[in-house]
C-alpha positions as CSV (number, residue, x, y, z in Angstrom):
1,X,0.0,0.0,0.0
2,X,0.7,3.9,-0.7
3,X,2.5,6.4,2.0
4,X,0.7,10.0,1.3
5,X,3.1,12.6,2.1
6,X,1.8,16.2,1.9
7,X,4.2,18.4,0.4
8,X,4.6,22.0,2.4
9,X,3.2,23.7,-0.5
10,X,0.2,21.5,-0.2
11,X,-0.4,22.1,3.0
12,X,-0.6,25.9,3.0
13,X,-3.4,25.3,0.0
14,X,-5.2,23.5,2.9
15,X,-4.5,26.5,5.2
16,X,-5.6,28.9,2.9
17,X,-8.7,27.2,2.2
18,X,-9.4,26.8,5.4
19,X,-9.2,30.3,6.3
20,X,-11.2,31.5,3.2
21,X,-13.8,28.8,4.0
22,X,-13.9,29.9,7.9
23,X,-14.5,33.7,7.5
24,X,-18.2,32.8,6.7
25,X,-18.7,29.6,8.4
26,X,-15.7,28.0,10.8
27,X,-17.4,24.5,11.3
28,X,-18.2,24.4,7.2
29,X,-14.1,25.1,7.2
30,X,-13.0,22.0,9.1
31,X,-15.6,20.3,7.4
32,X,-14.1,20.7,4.1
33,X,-10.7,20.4,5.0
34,X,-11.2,16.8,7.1
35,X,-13.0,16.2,3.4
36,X,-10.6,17.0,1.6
37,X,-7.8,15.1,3.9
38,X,-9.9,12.1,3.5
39,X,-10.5,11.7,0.1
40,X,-6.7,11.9,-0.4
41,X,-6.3,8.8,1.8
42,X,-8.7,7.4,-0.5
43,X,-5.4,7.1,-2.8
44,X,-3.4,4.8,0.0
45,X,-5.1,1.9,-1.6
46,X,-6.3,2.8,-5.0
47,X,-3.2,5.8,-6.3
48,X,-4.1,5.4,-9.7
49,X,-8.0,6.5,-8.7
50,X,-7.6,9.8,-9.8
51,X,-7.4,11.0,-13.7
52,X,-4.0,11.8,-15.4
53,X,-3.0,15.4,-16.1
54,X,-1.9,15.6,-19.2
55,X,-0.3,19.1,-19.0
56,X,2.3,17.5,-17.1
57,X,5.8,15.7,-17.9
58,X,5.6,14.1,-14.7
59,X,2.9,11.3,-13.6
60,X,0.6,13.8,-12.2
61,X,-2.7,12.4,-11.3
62,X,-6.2,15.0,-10.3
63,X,-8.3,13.3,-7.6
64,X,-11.8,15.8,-7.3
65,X,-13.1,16.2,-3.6
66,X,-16.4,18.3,-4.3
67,X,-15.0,21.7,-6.4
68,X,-11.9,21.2,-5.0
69,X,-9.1,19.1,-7.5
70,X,-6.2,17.5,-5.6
71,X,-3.2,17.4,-7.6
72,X,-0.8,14.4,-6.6
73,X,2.4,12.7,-7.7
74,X,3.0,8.5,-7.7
75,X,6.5,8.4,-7.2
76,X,8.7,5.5,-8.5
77,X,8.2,4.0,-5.1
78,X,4.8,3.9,-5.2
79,X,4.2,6.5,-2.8
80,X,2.2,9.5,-2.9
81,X,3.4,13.3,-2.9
82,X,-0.2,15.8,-2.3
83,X,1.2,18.5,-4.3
84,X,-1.6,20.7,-3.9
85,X,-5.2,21.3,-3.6
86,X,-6.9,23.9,-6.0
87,X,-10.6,25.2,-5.8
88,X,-12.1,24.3,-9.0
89,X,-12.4,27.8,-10.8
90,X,-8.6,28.3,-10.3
91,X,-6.3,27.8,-13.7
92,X,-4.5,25.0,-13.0
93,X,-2.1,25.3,-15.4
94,X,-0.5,28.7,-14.5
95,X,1.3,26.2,-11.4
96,X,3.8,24.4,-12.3
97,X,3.0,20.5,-11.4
């Protein structure tokens, strides 16, 4: 089975949404990032789950948690790099993944 490993870029997406999310509603917040957390362990067993992104040269893969898109990387090893979580209506392709 997969390791997820949540790179530090991912993890300030998180913040961020988190602290959008929580300016209107703090419970909807932690709602949507515990979502979000858990689809991504959703990949321990199946890492191929989500679709490939063809826009990379790397094996990126997109997992979709509601509007949110969770970009990830299957390493070599098998494990799994979170590279970031973007909100739906963001470009995607102005980040480097």
């Amino acid at each position: 089975m997969a390791e997820i490993r949540w790179t530090a870029e991912a993890q300030r997406w998180l913040e961020d949404i988190f602290e959008y999310v929580a300016a209107d509603n703090p419970q909807a917040a932690a709602r949507t990032v515990q979502g979000i957390y858990e689809r991504a362990q959703d990949l321990i067993s199946f890492p191929e789950m989500g679709h490939r992104y063809p826009a990379s040269s790397r094996h990126v893969r997109i997992l979709l948690y509601g509007h949110y898109r969770i970009a990830y990387l299957i390493k070599d090893d098998g494990n799994v790099d979170i590279l970031g979580v973007f909100h739906g209506s963001l470009d995607i392709t102005r980040y480097q993944l």
